[in-house]
C-alpha positions in Angstrom: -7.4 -18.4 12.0 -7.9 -17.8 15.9 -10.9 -16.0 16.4 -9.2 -13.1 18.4 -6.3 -12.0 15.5 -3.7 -10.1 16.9 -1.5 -9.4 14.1 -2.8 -7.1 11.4 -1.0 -4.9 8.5 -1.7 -2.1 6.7 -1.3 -1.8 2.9 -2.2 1.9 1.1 -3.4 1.4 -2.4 -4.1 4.3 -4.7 -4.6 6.7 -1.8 -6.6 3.8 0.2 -5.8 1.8 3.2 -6.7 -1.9 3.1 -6.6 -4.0 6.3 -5.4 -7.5 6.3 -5.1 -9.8 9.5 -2.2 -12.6 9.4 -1.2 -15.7 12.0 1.7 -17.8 11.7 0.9 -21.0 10.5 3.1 -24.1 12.5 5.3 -26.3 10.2 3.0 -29.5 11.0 -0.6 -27.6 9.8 1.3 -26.5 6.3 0.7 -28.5 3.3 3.4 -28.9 0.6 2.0 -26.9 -2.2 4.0 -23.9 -1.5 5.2 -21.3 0.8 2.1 -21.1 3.2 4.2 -19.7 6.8 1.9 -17.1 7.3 -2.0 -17.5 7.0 -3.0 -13.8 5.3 -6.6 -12.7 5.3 -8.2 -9.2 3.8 -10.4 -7.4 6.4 -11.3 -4.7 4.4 -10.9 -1.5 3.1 -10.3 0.8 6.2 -13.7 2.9 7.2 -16.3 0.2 6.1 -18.4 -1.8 7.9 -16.4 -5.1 7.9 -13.2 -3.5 8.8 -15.6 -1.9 12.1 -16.6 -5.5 12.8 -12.7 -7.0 13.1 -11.4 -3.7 14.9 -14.4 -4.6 17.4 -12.4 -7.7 18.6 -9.3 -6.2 18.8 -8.3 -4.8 22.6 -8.7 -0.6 22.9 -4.5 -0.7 22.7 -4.4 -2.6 19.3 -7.6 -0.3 17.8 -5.7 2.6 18.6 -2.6 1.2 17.4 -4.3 0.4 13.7 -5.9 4.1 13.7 -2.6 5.3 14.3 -1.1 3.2 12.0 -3.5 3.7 9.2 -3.3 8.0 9.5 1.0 7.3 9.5 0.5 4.9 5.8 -2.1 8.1 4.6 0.5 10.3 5.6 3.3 9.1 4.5 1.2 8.4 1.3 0.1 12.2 0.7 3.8 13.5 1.1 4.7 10.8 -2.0 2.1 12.5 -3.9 2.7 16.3 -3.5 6.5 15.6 -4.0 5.7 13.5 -7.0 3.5 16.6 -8.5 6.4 19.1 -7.8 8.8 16.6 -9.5 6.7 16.4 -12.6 6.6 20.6 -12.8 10.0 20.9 -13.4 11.6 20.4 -16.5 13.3 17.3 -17.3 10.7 14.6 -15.6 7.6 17.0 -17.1 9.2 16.5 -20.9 9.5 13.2 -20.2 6.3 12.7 -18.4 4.4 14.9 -21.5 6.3 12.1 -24.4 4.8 9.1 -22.7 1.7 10.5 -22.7 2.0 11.4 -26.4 2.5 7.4 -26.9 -1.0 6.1 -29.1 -0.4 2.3 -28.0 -2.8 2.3 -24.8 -0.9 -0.6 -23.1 2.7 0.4 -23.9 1.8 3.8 -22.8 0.3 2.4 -19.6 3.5 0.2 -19.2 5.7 3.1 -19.7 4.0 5.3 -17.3 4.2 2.7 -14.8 7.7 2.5 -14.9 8.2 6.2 -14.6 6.2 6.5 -11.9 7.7 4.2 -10.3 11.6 5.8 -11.1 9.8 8.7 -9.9 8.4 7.1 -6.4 12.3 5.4 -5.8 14.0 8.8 -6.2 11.6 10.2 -3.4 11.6 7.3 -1.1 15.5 7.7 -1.1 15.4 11.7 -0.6 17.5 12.6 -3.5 15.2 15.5 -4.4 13.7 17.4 -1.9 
């Protein structure tokens, strides 16, 4: 990777933002093994020291640009959340929220809960409850 990266992305995971830097990779530096287009790296998690370091050799336009794209991500993020909570006080997702977590079985309990949450997180992203 150039040592000046100008491409970076975002990714929010449980509440945290994670930094990763990417370059395209030409056709004649790719090896056959698979789909290798785009050379991803992890930075960090957002706030630490390593994450500092790389925001360092960005320009003062693309630092700014991260910040505000990292407090958009967290935004976005909390809004999920606090919809998410109101959706599981009302009646029919809290019945069904409280029977999964009735289940004994640890991992299809865990399984089950994922796939709730995530019904839940595709009926907000698609604003069919406010």
């Amino acid at each position: 990777m150039r040592n000046n990266p100008k491409n970076f992305s975002v990714k929010i995971i449980k509440g945290h933002a994670y930094v990763y830097s990417w370059s395209y990779r030409k056709t004649s530096y790719r090896t056959h093994l698979g789909s290798q287009r785009y050379y991803w790296k992890y930075r960090g998690r957002y706030g630490t020291k390593k994450v500092r370091d790389f925001m360092k050799r960005l320009t003062p336009e693309e630092q700014t640009h991260l910040k505000e794209e990292v407090g958009r991500k967290l935004e976005v993020h909390k809004e999920i959340q606090e919809k998410m909570e109101r959706l599981l006080k009302d009646d029919p997702f809290k019945t069904e929220h409280n029977i999964l977590l009735k289940i004994k079985n640890r991992i299809i309990r865990e399984k089950a809960l994922r796939k709730f949450y995530s019904k839940l997180n595709s009926i907000i992203r698609e604003d069919k409850i406010d």
